[in-house]
PQR file of N, CA, C, O and H, with PARSE charges and radii, in Angstrom:
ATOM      1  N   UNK A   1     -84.736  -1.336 -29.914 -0.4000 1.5000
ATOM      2  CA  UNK A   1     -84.063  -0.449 -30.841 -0.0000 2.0000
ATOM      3  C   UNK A   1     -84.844   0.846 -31.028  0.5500 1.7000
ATOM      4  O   UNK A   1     -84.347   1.910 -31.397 -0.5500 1.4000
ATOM      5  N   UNK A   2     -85.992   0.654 -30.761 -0.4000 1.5000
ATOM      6  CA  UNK A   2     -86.999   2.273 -31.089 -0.0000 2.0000
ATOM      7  C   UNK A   2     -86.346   3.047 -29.938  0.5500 1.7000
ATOM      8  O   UNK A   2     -85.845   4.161 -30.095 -0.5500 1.4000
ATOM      9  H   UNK A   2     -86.395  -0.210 -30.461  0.4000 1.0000
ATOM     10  N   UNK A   3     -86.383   2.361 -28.722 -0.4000 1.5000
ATOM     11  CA  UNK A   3     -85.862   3.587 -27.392 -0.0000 2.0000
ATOM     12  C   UNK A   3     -85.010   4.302 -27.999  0.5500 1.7000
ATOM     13  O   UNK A   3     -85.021   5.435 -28.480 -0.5500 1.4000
ATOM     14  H   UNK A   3     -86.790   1.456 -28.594  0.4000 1.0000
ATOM     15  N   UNK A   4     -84.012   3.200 -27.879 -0.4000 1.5000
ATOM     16  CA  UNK A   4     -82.925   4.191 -29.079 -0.0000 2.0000
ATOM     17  C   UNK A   4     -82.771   5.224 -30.067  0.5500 1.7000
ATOM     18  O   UNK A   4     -82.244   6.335 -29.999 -0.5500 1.4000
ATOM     19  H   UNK A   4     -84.003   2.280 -27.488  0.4000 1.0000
ATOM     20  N   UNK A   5     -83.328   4.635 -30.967 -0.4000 1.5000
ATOM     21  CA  UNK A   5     -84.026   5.747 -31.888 -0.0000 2.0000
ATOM     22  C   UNK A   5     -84.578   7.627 -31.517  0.5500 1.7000
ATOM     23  O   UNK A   5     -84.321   8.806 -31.762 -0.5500 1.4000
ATOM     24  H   UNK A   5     -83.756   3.733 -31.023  0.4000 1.0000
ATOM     25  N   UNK A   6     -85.472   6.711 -30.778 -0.4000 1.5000
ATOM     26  CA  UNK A   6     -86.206   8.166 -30.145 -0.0000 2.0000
ATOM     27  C   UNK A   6     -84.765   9.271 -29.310  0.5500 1.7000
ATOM     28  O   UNK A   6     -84.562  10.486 -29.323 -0.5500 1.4000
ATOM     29  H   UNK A   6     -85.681   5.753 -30.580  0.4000 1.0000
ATOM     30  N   UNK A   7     -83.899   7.901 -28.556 -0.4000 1.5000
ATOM     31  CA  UNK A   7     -83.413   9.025 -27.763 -0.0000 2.0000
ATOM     32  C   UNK A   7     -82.237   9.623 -28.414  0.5500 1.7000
ATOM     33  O   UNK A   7     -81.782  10.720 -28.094 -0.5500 1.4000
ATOM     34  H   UNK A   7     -84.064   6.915 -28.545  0.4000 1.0000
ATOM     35  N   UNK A   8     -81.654   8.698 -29.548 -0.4000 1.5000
ATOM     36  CA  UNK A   8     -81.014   9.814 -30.732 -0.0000 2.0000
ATOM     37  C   UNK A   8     -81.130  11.309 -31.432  0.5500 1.7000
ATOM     38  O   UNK A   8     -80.465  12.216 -31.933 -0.5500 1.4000
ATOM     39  H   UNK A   8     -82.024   7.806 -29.808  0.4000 1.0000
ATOM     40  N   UNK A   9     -82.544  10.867 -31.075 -0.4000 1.5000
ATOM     41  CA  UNK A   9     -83.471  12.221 -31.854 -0.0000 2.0000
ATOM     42  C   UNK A   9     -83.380  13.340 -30.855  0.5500 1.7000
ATOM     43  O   UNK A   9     -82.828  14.414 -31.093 -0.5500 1.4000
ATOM     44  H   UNK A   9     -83.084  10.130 -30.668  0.4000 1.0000
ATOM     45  N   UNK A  10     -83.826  13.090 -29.977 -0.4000 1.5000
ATOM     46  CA  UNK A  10     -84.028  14.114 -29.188 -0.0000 2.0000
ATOM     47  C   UNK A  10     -82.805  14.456 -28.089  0.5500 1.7000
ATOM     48  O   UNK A  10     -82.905  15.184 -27.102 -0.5500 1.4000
ATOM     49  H   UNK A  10     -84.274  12.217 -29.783  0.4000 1.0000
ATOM     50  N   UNK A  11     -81.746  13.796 -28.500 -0.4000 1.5000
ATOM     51  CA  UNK A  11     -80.530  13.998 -28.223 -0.0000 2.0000
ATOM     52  C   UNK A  11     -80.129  15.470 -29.375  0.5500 1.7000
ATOM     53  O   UNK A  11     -79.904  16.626 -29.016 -0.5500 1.4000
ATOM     54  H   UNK A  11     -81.665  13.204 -29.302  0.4000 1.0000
ATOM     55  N   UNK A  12     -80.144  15.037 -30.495 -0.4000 1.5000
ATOM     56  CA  UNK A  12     -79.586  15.832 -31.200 -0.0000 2.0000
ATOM     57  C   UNK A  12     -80.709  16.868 -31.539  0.5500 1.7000
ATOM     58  O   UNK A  12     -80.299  17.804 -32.226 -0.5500 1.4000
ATOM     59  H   UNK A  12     -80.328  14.098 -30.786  0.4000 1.0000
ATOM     60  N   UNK A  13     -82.238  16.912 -31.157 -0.4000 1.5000
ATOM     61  CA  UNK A  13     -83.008  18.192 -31.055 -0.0000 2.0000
ATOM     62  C   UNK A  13     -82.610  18.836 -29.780  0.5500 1.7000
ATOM     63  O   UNK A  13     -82.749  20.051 -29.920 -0.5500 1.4000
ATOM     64  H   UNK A  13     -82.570  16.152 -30.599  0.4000 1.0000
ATOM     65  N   UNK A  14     -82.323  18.640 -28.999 -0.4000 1.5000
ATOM     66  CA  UNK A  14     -81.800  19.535 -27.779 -0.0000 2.0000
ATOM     67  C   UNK A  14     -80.684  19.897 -28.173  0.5500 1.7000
ATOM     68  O   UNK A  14     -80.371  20.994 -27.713 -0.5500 1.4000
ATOM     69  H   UNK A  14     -82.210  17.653 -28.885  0.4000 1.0000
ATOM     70  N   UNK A  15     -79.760  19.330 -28.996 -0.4000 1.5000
ATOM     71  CA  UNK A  15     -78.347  19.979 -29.100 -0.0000 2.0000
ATOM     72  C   UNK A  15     -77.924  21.087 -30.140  0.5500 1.7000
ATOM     73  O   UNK A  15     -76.893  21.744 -30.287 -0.5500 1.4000
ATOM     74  H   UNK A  15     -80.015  18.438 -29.370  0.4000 1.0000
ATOM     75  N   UNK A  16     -79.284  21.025 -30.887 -0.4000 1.5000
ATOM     76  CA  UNK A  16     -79.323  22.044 -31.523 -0.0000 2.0000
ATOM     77  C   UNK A  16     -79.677  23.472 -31.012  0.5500 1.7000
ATOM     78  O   UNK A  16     -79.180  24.541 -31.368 -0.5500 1.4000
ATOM     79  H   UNK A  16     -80.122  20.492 -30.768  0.4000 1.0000
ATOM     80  N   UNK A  17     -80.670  23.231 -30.078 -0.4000 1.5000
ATOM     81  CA  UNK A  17     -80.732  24.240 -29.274 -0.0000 2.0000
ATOM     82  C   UNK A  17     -79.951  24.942 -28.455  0.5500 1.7000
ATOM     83  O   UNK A  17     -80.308  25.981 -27.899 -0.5500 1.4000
ATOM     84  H   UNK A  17     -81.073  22.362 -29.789  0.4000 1.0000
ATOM     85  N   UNK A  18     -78.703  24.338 -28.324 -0.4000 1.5000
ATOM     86  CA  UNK A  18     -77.805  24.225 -27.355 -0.0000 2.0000
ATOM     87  C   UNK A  18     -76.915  24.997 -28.028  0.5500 1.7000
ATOM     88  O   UNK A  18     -76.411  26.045 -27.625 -0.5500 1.4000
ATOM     89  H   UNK A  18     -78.414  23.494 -28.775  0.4000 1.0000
ATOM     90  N   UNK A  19     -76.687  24.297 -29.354 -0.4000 1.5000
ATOM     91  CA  UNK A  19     -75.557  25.153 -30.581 -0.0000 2.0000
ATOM     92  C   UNK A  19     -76.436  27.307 -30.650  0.5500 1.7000
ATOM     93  O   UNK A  19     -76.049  28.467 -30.510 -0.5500 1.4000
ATOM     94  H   UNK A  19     -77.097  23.446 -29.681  0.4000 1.0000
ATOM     95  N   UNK A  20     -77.510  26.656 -30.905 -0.4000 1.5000
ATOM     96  CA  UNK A  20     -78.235  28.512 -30.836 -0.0000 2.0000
ATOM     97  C   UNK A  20     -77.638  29.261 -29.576  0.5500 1.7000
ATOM     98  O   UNK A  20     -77.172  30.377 -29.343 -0.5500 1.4000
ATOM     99  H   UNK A  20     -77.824  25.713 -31.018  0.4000 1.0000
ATOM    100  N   UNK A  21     -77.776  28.613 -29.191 -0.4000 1.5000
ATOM    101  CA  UNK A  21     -77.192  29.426 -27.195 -0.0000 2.0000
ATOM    102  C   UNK A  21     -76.057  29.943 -27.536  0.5500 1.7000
ATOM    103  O   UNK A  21     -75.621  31.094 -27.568 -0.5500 1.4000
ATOM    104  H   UNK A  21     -78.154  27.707 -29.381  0.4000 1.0000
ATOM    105  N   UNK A  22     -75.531  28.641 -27.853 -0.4000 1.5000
ATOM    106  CA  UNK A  22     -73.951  28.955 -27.441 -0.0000 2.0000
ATOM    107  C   UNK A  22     -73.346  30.460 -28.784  0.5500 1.7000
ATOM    108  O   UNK A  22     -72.464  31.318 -28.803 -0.5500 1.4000
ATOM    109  H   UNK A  22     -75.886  27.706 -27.827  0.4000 1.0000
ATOM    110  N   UNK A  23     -74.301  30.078 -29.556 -0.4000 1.5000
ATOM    111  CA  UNK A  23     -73.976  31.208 -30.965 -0.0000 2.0000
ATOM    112  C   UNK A  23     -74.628  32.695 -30.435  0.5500 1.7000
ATOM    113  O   UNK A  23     -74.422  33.805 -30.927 -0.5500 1.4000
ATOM    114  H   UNK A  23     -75.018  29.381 -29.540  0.4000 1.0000
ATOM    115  N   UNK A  24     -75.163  32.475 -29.704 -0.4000 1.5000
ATOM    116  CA  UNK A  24     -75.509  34.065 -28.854 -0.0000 2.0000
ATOM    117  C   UNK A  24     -74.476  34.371 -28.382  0.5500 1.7000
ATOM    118  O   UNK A  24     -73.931  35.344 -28.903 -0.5500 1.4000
ATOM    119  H   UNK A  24     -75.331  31.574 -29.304  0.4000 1.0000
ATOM    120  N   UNK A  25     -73.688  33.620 -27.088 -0.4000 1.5000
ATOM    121  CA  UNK A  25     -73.224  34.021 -26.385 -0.0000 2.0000
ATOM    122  C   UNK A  25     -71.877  33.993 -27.244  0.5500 1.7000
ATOM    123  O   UNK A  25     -71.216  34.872 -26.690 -0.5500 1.4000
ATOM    124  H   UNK A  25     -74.131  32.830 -26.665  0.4000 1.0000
ATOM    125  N   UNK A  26     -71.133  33.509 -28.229 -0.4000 1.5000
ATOM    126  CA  UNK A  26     -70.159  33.594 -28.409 -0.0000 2.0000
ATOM    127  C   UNK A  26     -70.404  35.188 -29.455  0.5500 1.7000
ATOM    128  O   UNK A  26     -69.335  35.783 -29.316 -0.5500 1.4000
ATOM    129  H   UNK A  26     -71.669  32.795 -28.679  0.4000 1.0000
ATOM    130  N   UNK A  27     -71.050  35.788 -30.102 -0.4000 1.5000
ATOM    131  CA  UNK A  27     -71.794  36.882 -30.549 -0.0000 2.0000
ATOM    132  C   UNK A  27     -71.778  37.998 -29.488  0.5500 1.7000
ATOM    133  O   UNK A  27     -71.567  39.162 -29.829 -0.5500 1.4000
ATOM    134  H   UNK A  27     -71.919  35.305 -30.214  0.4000 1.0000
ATOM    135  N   UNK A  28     -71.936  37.755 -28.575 -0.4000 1.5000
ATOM    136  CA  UNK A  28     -71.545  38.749 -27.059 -0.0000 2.0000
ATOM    137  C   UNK A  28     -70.111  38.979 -26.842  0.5500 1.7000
ATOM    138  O   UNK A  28     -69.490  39.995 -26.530 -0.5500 1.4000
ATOM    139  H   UNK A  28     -72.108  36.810 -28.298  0.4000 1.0000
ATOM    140  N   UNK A  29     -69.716  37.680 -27.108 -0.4000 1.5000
ATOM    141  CA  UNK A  29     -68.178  37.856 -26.489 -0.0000 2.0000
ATOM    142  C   UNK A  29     -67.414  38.683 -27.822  0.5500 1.7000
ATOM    143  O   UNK A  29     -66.270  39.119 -27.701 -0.5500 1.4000
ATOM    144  H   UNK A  29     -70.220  36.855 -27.362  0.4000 1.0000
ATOM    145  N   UNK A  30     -68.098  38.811 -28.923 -0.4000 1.5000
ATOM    146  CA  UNK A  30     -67.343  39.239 -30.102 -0.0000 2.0000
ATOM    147  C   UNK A  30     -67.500  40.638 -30.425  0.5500 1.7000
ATOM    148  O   UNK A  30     -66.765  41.327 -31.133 -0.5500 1.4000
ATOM    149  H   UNK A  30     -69.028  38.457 -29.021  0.4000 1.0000
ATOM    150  N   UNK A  31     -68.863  41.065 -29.636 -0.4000 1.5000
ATOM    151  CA  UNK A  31     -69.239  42.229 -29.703 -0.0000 2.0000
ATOM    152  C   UNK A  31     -68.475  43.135 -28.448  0.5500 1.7000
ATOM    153  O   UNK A  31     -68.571  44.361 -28.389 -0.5500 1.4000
ATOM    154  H   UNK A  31     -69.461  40.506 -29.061  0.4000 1.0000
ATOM    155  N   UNK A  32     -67.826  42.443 -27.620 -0.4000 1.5000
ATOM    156  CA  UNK A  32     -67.147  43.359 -26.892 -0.0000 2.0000
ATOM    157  C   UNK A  32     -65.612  42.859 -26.604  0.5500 1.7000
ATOM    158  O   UNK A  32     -64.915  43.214 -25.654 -0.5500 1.4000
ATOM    159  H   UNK A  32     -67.748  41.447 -27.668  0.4000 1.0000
ATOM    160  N   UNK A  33     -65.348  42.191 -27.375 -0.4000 1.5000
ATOM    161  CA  UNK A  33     -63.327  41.431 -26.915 -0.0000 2.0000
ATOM    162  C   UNK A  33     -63.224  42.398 -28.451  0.5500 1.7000
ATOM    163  O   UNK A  33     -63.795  42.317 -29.539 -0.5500 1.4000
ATOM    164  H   UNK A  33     -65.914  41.903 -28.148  0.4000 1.0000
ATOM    165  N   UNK A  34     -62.061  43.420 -27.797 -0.4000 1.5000
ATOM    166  CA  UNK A  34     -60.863  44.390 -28.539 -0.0000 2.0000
ATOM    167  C   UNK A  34     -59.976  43.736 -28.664  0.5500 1.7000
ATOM    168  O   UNK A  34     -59.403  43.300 -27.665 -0.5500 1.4000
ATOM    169  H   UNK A  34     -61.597  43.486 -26.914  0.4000 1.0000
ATOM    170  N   UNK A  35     -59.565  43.447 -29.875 -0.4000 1.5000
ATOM    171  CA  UNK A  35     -58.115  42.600 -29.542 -0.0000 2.0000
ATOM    172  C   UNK A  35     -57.223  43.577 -31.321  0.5500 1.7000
ATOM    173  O   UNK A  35     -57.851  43.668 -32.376 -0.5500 1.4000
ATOM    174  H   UNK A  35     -60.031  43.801 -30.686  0.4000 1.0000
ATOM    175  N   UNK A  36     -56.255  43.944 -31.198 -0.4000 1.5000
ATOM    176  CA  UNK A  36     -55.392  44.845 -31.958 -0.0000 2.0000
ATOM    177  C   UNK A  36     -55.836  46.253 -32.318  0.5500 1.7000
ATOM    178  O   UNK A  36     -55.469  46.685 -33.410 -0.5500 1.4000
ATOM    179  H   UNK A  36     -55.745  43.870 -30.341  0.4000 1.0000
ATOM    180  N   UNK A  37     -56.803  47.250 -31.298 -0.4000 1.5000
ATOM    181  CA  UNK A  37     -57.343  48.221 -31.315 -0.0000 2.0000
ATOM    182  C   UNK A  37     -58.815  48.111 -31.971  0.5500 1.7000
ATOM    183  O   UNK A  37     -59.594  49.065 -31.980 -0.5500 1.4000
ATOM    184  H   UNK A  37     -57.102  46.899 -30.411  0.4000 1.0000
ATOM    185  N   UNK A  38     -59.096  46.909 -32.491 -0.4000 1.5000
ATOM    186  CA  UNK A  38     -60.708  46.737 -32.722 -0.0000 2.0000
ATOM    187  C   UNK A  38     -61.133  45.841 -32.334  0.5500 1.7000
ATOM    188  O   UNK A  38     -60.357  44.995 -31.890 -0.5500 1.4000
ATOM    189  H   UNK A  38     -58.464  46.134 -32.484  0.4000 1.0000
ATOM    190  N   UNK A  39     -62.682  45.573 -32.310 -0.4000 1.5000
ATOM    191  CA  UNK A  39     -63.053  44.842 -32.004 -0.0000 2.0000
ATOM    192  C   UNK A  39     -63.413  43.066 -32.886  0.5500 1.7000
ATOM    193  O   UNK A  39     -63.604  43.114 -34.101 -0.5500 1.4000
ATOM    194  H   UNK A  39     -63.312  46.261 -32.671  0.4000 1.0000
ATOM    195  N   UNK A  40     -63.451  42.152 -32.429 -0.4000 1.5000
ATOM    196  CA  UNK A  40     -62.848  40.774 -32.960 -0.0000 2.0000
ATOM    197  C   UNK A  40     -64.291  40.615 -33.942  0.5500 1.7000
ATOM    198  O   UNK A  40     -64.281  39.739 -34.807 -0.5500 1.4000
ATOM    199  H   UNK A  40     -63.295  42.113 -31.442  0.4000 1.0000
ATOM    200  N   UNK A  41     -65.462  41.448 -33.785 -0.4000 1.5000
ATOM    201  CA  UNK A  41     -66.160  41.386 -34.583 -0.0000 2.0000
ATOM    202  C   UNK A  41     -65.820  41.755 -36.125  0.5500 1.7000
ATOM    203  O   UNK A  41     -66.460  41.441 -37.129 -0.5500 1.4000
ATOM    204  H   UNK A  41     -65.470  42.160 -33.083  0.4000 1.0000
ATOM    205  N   UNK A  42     -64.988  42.284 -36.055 -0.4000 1.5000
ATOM    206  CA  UNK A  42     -64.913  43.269 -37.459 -0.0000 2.0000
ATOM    207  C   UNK A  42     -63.852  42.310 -38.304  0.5500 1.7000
ATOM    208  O   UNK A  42     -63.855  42.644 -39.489 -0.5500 1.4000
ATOM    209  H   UNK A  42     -64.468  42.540 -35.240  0.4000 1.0000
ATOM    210  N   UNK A  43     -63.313  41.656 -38.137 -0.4000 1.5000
ATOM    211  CA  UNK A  43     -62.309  40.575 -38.383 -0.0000 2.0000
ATOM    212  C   UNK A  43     -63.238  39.684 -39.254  0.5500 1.7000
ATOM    213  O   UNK A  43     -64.373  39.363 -38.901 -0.5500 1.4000
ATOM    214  H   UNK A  43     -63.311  41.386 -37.174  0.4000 1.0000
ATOM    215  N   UNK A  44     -62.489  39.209 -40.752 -0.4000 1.5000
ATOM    216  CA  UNK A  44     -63.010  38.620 -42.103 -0.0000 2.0000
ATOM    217  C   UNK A  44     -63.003  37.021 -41.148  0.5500 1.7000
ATOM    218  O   UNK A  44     -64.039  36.359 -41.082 -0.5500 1.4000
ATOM    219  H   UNK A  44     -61.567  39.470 -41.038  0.4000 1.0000
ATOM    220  N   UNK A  45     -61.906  36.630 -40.566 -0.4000 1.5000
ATOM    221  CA  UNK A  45     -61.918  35.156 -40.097 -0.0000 2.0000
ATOM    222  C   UNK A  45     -62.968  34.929 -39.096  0.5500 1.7000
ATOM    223  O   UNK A  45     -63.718  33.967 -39.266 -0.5500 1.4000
ATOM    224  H   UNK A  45     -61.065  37.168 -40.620  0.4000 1.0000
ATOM    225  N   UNK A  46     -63.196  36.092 -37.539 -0.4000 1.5000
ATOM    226  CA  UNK A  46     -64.118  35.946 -37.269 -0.0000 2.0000
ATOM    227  C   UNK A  46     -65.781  35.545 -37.805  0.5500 1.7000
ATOM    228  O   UNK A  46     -66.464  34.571 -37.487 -0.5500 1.4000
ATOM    229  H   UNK A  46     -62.586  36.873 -37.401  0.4000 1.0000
ATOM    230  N   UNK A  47     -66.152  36.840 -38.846 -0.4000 1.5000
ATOM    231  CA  UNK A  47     -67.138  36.199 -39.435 -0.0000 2.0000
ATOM    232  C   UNK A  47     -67.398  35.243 -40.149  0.5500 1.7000
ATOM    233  O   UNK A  47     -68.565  35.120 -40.522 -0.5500 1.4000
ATOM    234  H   UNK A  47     -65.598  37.631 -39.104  0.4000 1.0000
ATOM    235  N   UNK A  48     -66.435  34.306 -40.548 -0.4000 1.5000
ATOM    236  CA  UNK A  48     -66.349  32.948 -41.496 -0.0000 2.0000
ATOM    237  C   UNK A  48     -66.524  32.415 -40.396  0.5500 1.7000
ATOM    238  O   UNK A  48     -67.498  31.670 -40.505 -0.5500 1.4000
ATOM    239  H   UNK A  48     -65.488  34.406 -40.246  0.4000 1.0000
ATOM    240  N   UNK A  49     -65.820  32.363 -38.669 -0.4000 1.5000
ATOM    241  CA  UNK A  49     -66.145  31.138 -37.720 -0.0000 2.0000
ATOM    242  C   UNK A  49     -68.118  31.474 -37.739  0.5500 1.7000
ATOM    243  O   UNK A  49     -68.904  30.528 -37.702 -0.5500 1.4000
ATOM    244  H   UNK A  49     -65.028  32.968 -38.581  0.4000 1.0000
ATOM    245  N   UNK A  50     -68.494  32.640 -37.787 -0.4000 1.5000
ATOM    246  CA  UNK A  50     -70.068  32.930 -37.467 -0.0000 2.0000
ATOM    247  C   UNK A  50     -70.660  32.349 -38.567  0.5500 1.7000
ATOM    248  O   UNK A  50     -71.550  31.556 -38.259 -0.5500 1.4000
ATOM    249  H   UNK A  50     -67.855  33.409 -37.817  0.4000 1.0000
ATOM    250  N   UNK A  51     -70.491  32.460 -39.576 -0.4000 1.5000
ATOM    251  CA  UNK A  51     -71.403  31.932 -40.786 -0.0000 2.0000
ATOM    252  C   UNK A  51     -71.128  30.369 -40.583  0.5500 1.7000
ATOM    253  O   UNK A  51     -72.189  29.746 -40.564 -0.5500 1.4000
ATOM    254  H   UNK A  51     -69.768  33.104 -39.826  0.4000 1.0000
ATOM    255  N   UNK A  52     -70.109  29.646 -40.443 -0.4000 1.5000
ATOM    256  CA  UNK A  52     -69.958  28.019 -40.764 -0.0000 2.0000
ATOM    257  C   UNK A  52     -70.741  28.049 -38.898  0.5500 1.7000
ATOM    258  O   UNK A  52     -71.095  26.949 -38.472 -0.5500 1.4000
ATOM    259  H   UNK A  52     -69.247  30.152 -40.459  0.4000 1.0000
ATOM    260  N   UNK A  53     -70.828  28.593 -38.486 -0.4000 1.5000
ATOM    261  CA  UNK A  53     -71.920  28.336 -36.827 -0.0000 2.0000
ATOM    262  C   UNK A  53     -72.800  27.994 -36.954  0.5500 1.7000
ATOM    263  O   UNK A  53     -73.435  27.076 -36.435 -0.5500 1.4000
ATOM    264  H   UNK A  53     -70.541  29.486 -38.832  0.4000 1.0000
ATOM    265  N   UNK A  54     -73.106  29.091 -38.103 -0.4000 1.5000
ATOM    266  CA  UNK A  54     -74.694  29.258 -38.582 -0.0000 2.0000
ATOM    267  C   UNK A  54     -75.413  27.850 -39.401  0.5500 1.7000
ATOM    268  O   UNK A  54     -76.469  27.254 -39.191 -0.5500 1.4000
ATOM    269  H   UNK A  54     -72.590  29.837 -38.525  0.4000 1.0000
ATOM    270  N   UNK A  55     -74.315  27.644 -40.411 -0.4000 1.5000
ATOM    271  CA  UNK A  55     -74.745  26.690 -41.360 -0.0000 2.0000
ATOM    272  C   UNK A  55     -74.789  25.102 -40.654  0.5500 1.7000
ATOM    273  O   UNK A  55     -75.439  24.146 -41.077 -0.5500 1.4000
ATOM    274  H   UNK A  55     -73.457  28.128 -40.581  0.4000 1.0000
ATOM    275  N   UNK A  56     -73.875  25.140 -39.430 -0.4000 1.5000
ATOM    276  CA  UNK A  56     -73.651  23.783 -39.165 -0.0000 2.0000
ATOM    277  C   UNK A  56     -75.220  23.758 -38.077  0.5500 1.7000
ATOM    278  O   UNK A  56     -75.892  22.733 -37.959 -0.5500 1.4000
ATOM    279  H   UNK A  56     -73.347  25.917 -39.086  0.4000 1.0000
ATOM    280  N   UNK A  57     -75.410  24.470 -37.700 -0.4000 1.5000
ATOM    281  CA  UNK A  57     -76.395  24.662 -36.215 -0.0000 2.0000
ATOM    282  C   UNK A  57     -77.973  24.426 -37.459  0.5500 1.7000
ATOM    283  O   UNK A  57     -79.000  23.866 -37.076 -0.5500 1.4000
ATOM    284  H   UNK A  57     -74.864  25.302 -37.795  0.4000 1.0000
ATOM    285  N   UNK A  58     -77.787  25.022 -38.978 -0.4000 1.5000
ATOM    286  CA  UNK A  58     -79.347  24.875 -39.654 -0.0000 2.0000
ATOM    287  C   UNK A  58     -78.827  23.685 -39.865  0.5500 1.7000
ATOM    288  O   UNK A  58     -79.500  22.916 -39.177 -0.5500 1.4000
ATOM    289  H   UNK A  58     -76.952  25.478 -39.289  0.4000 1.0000
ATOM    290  N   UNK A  59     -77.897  23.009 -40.504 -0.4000 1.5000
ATOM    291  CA  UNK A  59     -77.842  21.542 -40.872 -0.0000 2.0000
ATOM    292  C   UNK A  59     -78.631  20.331 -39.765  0.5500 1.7000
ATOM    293  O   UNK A  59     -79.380  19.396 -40.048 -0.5500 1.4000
ATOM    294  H   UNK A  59     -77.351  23.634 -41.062  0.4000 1.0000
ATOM    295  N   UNK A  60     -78.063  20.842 -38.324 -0.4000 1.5000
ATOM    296  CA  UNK A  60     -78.313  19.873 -37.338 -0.0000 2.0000
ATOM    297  C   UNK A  60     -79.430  20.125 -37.600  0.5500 1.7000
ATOM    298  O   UNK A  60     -79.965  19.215 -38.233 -0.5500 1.4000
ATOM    299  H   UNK A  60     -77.455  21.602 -38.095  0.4000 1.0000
ATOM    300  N   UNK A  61     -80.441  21.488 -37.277 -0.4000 1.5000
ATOM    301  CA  UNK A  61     -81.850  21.418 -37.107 -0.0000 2.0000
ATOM    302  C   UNK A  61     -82.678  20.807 -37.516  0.5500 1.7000
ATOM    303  O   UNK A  61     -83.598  20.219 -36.946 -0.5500 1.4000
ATOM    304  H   UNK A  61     -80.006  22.227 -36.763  0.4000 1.0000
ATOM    305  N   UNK A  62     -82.266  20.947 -39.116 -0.4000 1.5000
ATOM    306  CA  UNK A  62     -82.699  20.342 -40.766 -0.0000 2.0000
ATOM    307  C   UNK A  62     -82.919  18.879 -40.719  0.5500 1.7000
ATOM    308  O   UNK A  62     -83.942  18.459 -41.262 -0.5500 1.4000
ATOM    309  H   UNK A  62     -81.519  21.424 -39.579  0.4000 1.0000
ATOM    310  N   UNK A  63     -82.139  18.063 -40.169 -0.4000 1.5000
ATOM    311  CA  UNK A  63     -81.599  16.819 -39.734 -0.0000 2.0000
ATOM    312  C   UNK A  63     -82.072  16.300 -39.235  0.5500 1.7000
ATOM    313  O   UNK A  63     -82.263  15.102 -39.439 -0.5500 1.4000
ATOM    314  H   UNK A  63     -81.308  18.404 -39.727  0.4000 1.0000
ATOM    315  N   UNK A  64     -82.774  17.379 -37.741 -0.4000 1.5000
ATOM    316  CA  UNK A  64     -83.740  17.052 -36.998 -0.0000 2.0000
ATOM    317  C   UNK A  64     -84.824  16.509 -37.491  0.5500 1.7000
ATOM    318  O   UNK A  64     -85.187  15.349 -37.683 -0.5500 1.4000
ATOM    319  H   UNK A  64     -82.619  18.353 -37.575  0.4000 1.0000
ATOM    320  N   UNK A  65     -85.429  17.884 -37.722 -0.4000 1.5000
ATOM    321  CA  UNK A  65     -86.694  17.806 -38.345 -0.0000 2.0000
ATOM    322  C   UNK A  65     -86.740  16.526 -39.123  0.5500 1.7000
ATOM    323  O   UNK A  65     -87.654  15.801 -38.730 -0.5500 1.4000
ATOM    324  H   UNK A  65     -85.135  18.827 -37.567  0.4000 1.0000
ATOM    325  N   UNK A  66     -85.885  15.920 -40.315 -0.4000 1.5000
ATOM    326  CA  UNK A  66     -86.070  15.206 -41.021 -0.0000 2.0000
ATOM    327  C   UNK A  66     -86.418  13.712 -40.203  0.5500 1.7000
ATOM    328  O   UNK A  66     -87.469  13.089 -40.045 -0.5500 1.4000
ATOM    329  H   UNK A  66     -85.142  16.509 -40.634  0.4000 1.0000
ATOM    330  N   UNK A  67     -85.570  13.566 -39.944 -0.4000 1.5000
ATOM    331  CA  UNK A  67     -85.713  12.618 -38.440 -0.0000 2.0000
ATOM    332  C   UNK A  67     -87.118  11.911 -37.871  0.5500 1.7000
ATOM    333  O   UNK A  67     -87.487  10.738 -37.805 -0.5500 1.4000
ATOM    334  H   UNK A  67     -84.716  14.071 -40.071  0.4000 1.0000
ATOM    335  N   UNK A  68     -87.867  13.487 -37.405 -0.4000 1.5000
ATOM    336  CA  UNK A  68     -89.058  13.253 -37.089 -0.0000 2.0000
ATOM    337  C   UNK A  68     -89.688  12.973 -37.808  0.5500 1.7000
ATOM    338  O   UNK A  68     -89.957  11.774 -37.732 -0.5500 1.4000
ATOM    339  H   UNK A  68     -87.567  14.439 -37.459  0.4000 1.0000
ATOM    340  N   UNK A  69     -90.355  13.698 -38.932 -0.4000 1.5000
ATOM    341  CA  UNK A  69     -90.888  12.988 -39.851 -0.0000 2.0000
ATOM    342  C   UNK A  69     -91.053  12.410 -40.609  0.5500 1.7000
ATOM    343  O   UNK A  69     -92.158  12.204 -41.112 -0.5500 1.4000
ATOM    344  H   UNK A  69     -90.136  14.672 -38.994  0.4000 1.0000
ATOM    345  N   UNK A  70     -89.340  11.647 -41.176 -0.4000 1.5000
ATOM    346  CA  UNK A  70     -89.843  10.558 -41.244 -0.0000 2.0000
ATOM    347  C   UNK A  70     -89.734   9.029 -40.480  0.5500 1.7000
ATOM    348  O   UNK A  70     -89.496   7.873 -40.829 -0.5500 1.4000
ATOM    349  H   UNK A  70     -88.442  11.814 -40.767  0.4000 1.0000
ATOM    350  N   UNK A  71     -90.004   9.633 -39.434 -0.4000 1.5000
ATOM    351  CA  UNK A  71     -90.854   8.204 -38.839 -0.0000 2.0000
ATOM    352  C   UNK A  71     -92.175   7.816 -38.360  0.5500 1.7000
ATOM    353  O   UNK A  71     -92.615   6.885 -37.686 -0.5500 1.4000
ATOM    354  H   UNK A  71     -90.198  10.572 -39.150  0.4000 1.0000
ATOM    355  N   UNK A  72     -92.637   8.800 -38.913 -0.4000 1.5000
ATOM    356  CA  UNK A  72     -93.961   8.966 -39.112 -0.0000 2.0000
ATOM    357  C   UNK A  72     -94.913   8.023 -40.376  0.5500 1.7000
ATOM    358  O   UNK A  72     -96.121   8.218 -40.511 -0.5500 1.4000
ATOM    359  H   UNK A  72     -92.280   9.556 -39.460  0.4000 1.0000
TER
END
């Protein structure tokens, strides 16, 4: 059951890293897709999908971390 354990963990510490990536690159795509003469950055719904990105990607991290230590 520890294998396990461990590889839970570091399942979901890599996937957090993974969520950061992907929040760059979707941040690229927002900084240049025009869609109704502006750009999709400037859009109130867009930035609500960026902030709940944000919060869900510190939750996982948070999670992480907790994880590790305590099994210590």
């Amino acid at each position: 059951m520890s294998i396990l354990n461990n590889g839970r963990f570091g399942m979901g510490a890599a996937l957090t890293g993974t969520m950061k990536a992907l929040m760059a690159r979707a941040a690229e795509h927002a900084n240049s897709r025009k869609q109704f003469g502006g750009l999709i950055r400037d859009y109130g719904l867009i930035r609500e999908k960026f902030a709940q990105m944000a919060i869900k990607a510190y939750v996982a991290e948070s999670m992480a971390y907790l994880v590790l230590y305590s099994s210590f």
